[in-house]
Backbone bond lengths (Angstrom), bond angles and torsions (degrees), N, CA, C in turn:
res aa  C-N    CA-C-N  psi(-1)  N-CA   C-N-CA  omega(-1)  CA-C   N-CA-C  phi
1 X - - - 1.447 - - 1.524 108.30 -
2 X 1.196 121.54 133.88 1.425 131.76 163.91 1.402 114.43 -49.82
3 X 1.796 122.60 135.65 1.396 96.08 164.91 1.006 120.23 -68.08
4 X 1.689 129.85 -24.20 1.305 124.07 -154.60 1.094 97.24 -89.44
5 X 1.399 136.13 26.35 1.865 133.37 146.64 1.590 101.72 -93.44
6 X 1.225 138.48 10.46 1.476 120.78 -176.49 1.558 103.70 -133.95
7 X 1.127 105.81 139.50 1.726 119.00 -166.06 1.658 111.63 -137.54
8 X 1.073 134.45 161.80 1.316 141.73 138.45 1.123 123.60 -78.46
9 X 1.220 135.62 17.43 1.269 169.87 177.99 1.265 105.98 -87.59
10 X 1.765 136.70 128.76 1.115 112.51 147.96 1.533 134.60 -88.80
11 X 0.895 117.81 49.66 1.700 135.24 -173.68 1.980 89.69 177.68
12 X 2.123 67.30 157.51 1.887 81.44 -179.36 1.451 97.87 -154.25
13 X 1.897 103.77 108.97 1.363 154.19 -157.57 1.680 93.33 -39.78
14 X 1.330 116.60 127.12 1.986 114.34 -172.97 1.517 107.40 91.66
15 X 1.514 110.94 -18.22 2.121 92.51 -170.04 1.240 92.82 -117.06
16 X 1.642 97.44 -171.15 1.924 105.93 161.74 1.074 79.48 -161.63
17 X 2.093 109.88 146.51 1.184 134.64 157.53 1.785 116.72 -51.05
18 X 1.256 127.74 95.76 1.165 128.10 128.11 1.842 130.40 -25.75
19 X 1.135 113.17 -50.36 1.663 120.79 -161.99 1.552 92.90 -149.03
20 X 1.222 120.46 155.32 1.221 133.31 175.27 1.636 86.83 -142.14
21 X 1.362 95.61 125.45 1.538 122.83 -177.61 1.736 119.23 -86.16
22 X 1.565 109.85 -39.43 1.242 106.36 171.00 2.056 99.42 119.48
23 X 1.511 107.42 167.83 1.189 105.17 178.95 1.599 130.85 -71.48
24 X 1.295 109.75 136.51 1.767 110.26 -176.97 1.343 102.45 -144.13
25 X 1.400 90.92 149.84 1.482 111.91 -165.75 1.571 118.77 -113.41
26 X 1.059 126.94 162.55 1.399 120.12 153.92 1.950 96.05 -140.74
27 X 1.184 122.48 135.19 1.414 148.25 -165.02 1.796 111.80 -126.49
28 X 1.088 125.27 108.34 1.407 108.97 157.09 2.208 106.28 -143.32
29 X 1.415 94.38 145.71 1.138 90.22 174.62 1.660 113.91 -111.37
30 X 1.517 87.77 152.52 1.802 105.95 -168.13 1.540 127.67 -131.05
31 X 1.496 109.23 126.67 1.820 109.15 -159.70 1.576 81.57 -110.25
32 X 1.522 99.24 161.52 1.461 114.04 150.31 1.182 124.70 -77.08
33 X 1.302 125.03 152.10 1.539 108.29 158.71 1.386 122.72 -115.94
34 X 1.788 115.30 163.50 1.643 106.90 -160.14 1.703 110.27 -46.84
35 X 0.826 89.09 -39.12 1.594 102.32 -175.24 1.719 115.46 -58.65
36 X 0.797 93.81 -22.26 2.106 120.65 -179.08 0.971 102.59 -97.81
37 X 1.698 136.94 -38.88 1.124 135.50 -177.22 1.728 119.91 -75.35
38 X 1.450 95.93 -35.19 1.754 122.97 -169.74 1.489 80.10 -88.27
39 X 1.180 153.59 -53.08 1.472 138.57 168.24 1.242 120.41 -12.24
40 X 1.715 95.32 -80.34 1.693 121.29 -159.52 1.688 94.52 -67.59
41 X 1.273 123.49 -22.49 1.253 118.37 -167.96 1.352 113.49 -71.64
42 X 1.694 105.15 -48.39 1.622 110.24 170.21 1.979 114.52 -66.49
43 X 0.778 99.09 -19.87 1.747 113.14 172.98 1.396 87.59 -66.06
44 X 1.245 148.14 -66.50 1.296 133.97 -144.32 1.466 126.08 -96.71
45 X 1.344 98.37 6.66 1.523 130.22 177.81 2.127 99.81 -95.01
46 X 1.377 101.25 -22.63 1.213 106.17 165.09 1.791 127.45 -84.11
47 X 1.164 85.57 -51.40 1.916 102.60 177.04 1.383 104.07 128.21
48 X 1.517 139.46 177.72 1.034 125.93 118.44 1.494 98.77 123.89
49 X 1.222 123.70 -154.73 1.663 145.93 168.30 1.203 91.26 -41.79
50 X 1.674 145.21 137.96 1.689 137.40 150.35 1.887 74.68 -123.20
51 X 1.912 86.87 97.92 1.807 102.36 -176.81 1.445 91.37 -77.99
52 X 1.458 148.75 -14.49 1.312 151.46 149.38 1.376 114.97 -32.48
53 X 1.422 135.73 -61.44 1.367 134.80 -173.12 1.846 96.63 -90.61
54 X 0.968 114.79 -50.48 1.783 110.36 159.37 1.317 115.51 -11.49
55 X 1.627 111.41 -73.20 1.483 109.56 -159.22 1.128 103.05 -102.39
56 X 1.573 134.98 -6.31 1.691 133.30 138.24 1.624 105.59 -31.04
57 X 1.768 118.39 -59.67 1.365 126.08 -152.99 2.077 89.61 -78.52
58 X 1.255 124.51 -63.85 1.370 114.43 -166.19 1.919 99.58 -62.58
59 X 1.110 107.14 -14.57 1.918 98.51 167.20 1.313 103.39 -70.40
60 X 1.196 140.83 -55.60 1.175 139.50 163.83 1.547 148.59 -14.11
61 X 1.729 80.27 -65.24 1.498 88.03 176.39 1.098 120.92 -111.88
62 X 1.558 105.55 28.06 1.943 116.52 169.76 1.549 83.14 -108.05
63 X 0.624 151.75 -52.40 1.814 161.21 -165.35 2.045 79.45 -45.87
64 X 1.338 105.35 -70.63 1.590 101.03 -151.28 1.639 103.45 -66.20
65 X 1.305 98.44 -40.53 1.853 97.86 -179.66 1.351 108.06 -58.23
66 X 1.572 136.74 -42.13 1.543 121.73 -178.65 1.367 102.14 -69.16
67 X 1.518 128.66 -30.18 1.253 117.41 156.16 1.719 127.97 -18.64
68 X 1.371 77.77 -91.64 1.384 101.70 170.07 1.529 113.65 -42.42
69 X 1.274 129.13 -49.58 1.453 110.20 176.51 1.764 121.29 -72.10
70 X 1.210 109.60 -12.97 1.221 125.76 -163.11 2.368 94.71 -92.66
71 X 1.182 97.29 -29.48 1.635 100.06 166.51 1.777 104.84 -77.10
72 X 1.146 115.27 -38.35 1.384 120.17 -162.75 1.976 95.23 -79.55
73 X 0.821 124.08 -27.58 1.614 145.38 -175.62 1.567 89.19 -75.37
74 X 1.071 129.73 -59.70 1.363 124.80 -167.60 1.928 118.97 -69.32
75 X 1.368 95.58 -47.08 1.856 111.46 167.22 1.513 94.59 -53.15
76 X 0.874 137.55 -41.28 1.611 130.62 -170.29 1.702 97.73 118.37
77 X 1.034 134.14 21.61 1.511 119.48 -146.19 1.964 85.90 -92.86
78 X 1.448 112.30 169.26 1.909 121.62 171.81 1.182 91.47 -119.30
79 X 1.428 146.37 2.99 1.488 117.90 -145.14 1.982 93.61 176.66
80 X 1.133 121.07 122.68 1.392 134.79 155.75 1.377 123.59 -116.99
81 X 1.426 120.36 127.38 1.473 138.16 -140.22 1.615 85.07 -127.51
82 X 1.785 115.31 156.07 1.191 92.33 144.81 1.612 99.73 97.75
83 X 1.708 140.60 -10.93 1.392 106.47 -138.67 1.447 87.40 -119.05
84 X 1.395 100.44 152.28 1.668 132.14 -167.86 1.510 111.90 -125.11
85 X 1.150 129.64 162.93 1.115 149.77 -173.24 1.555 109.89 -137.37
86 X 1.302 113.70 145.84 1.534 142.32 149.48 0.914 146.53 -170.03
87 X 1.480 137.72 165.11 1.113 135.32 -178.83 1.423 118.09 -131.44
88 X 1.514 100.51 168.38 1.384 117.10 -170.43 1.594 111.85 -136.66
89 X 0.857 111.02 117.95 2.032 102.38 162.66 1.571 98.22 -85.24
90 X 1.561 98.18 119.21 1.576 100.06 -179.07 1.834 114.42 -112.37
91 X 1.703 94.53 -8.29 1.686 94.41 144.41 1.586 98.75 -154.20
92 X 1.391 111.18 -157.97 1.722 102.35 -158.03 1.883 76.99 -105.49
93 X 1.832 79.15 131.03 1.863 91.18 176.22 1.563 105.46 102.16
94 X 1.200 112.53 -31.18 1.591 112.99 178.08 1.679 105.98 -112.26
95 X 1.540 99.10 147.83 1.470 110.30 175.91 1.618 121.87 -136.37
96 X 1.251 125.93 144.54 1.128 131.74 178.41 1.700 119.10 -92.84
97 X 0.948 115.69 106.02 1.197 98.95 173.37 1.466 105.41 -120.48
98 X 2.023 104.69 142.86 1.634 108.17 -174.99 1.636 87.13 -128.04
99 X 1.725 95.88 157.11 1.312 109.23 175.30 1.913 103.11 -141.37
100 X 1.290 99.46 111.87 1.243 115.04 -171.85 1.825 129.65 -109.97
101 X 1.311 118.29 135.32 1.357 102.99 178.63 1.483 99.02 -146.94
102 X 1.312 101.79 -171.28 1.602 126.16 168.43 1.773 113.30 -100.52
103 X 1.923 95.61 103.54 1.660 93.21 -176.66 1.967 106.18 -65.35
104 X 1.058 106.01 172.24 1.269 105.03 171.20 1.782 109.13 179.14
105 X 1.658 130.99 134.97 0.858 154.38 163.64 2.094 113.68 -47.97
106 X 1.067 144.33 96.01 1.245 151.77 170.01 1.399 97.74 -91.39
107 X 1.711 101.08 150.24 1.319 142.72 131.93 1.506 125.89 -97.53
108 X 1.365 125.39 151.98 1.369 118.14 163.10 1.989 106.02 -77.91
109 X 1.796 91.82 143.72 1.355 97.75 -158.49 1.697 104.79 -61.39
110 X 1.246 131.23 147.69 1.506 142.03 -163.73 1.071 116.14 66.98
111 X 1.261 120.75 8.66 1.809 113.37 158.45 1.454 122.79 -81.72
112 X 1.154 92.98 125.34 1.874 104.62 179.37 1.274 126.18 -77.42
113 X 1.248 151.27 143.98 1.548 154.04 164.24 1.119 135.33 -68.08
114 X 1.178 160.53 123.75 1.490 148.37 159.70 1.050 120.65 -82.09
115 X 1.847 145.69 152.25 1.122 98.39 176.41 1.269 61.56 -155.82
């Protein structure tokens, strides 16, 4: 799936939903490691950016969004509307992060059907 079919948006500017596919997810969970941990720690003795838990967090939540498009790819969906993010610490050191939307089938807007 293209990103530029998926929005937080519920509509996406030029199409219209044909089919609404239903909810899809992409899910992955994520630990630090000591070494990641002993990082961010000396980072915070500095101040500022700890670019250590940063690019832990954007690993994350690109991991769950190709998820997520890669579930929406499978429903048949062109296009996810709708999509949200969150997280969870689901033990101490590990994190959940989900990225969720509404799959759905597009046309470009004024295209007609045959059927």
């Amino acid at each position: 799936m293209r990103s530029d079919m998926t929005t937080t948006a519920f509509t996406l500017d030029g199409y219209r939903a044909s089919r609404t596919l239903g909810v899809v997810r992409g899910i992955t969970v994520r630990s630090r490691s000591v070494i990641g941990n002993f990082g961010a720690a000396i980072q915070t003795l500095f101040g500022g950016n700890i670019t250590i838990l940063s690019e832990l967090c954007e690993r994350a939540r690109t991991e769950a969004f190709d998820l997520m498009c890669q579930h929406a790819d499978s429903v048949g969906a062109n296009a996810v509307v709708g999509i949200r993010y969150d997280a969870t610490e689901v033990m101490q050191g590990a994190t959940e992060v989900l990225c969720y939307g509404t799959a759905i089938v597009v046309e470009q807007a004024g295209a007609t059907t045959t059927g």
